[in-house]
Residue, then its C-alpha position, 0 to 999 in steps of 0.5 A: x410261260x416265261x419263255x414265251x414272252x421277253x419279259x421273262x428274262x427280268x422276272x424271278x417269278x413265273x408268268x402265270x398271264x399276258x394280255x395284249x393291251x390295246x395301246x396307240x399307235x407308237x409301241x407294242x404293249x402287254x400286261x403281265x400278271x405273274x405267279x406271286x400277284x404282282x403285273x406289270x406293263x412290258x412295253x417294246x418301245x420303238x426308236x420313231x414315234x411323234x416326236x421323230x426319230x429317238x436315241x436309246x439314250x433319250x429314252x433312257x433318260x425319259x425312265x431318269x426321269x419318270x424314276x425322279x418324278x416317282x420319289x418326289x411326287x408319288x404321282x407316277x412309277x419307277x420303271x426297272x433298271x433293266x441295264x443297257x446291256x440287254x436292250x435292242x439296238x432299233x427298240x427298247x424294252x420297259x418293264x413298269x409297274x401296273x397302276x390299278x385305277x380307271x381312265x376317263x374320257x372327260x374329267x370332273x371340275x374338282x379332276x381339273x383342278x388336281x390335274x392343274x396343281x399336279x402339273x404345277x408340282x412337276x413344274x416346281x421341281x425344274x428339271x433339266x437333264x443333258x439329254x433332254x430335247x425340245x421339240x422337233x421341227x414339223x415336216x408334213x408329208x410332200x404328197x397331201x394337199x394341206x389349207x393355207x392356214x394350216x402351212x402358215x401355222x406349220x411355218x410359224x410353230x418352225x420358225x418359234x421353235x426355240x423362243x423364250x428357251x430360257x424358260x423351258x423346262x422338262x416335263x411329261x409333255x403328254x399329259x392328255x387323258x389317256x395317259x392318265x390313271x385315276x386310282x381314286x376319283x382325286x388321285x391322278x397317277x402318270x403314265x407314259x413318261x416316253x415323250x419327257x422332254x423340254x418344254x415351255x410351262x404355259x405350252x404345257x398349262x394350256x395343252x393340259x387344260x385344252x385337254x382337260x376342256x374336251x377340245x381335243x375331242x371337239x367340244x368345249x367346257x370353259x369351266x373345266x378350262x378354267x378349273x386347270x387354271x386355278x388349281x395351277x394357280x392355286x399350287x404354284x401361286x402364280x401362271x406361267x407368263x404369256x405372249x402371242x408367241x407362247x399361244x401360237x406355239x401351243x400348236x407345235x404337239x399338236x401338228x408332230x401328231x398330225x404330221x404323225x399319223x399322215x406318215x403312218x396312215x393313220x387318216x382317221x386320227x389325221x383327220x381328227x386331230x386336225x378338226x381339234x387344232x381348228x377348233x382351238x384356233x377358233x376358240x383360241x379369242x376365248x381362251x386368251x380371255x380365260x387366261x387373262x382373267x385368271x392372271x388378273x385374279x392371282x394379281x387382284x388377290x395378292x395385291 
């Protein structure tokens, strides 16, 4: 069977399966269990996702750094070197290791908090790497009809796109919940490392804990907000600081994914995605609280 899948050519035992994942809308994915047990995510990674066009060099150093991550962490995988020599020029293949566990559509209130304090673990290591970008600039499409609000927001995330740069790091910078594995109900493990890039750490807090909360599907739970808080607090020992600028840029991913499935036709996830970034605004008054009290808290307590 090895012949009918490209994934053949990089395994020494035979392919005894392959199952079709059902995977979104960027990248071809399957599983491949092999004759000796083992399975493995085989990804045909496509050179324009979300965040634009992208360099095989870039996607390479997303597989740097997930492989760093792995060894410091353990909270993710090593993808296999597969060598330049055998990539494509318009895609890229990646070969990761099967990570059994289950993914939630919600998290538990003590899931939060590991999630918080794992993003605090992968903030402490600072990583930066030549061929890290932040994120592009936002170009909706010129044929739809957007609200006012909404080509105010896209303009003003343009025109902050590089405030406070000197403070960004690079992180995953997609942790919502699908890309996330439970192998215990405590034990987060990483997935989908293809979006690593620089980012600004509070940008990358409140975008887990908006997830985290249930906003990115409409709802609101302000204790699971709260509880990716202080499990960042409590690993790190202090939050991310914070101004008006960092909370409007926190839109910036959202609005590349919107922009996203305009382009690809995908009106059904468009028009979701733009119900969750009203919602935030909307709640936004209540999350700045949030953030505030938990910021007078790590004050309080260390005083």
């Amino acid at each position: 069977m090895n012949n009918q899948h490209w994934s053949g050519q990089f395994f020494k035992h035979p392919i005894h399966s392959i199952v079709s994942l059902k995977g979104g809308q960027q990248h071809q994915t399957d599983l491949i269990e092999l004759y000796d047990g083992s399975k493995w995510v085989c990804k045909i990674l496509n050179n324009y996702t979300w965040l634009g066009a992208i360099k095989q060099i870039q996607l390479a150093f997303t597989e740097d750094i997930a492989t760093y991550v792995a060894q410091e962490l353990n909270c993710t995988f090593a993808p296999l070197k597969l060598g330049n020599s055998n990539q494509q020029d318009n895609y890229r293949y990646l070969i990761v290791p099967y990570c059994s566990g289950k993914s939630v559509v919600a998290v538990k209130k003590k899931q939060a908090m590991k999630l918080g304090g794992l993003l605090a673990k992968l903030h402490g290591l600072s990583l930066t790497h030549p061929e890290g970008r932040g994120f592009p600039l936002i170009h909706l499409p010129n044929q739809y009809i957007y609200p006012v609000w909404l080509k105010l927001l896209v303009q003003r995330c343009n025109e902050l796109h590089e405030y406070d740069k000197a403070n960004w790091i690079i992180s995953h910078r997609d942790m919502h919940l699908q890309n996330i594995i439970w192998k215990t109900v405590t034990k987060p493990h990483l997935i989908d490392w293809e979006s690593a890039g620089f980012i600004h750490p509070f940008i990358e807090l409140i975008g887990l804990a908006t997830n985290c909360s249930g906003l990115a599907n409409c709802q609101f739970d302000k204790e699971l907000f709260q509880a990716t808080l202080l499990g960042y607090l409590q690993q790190k020992g202090k939050l991310p600081r914070t101004d008006n600028n960092l909370w409007e840029m926190c839109f910036h991913s959202w609005l590349l994914w919107y922009n996203y499935s305009l382009e690809k036709g995908c009106y059904e996830d468009a028009q979701n995605t733009l119900q969750a970034i009203e919602l935030i605004k909307l709640t936004m008054p209540v999350l700045k609280t949030i953030y505030a009290e938990a910021s007078d808290y790590e004050k309080n307590r260390f005083a």
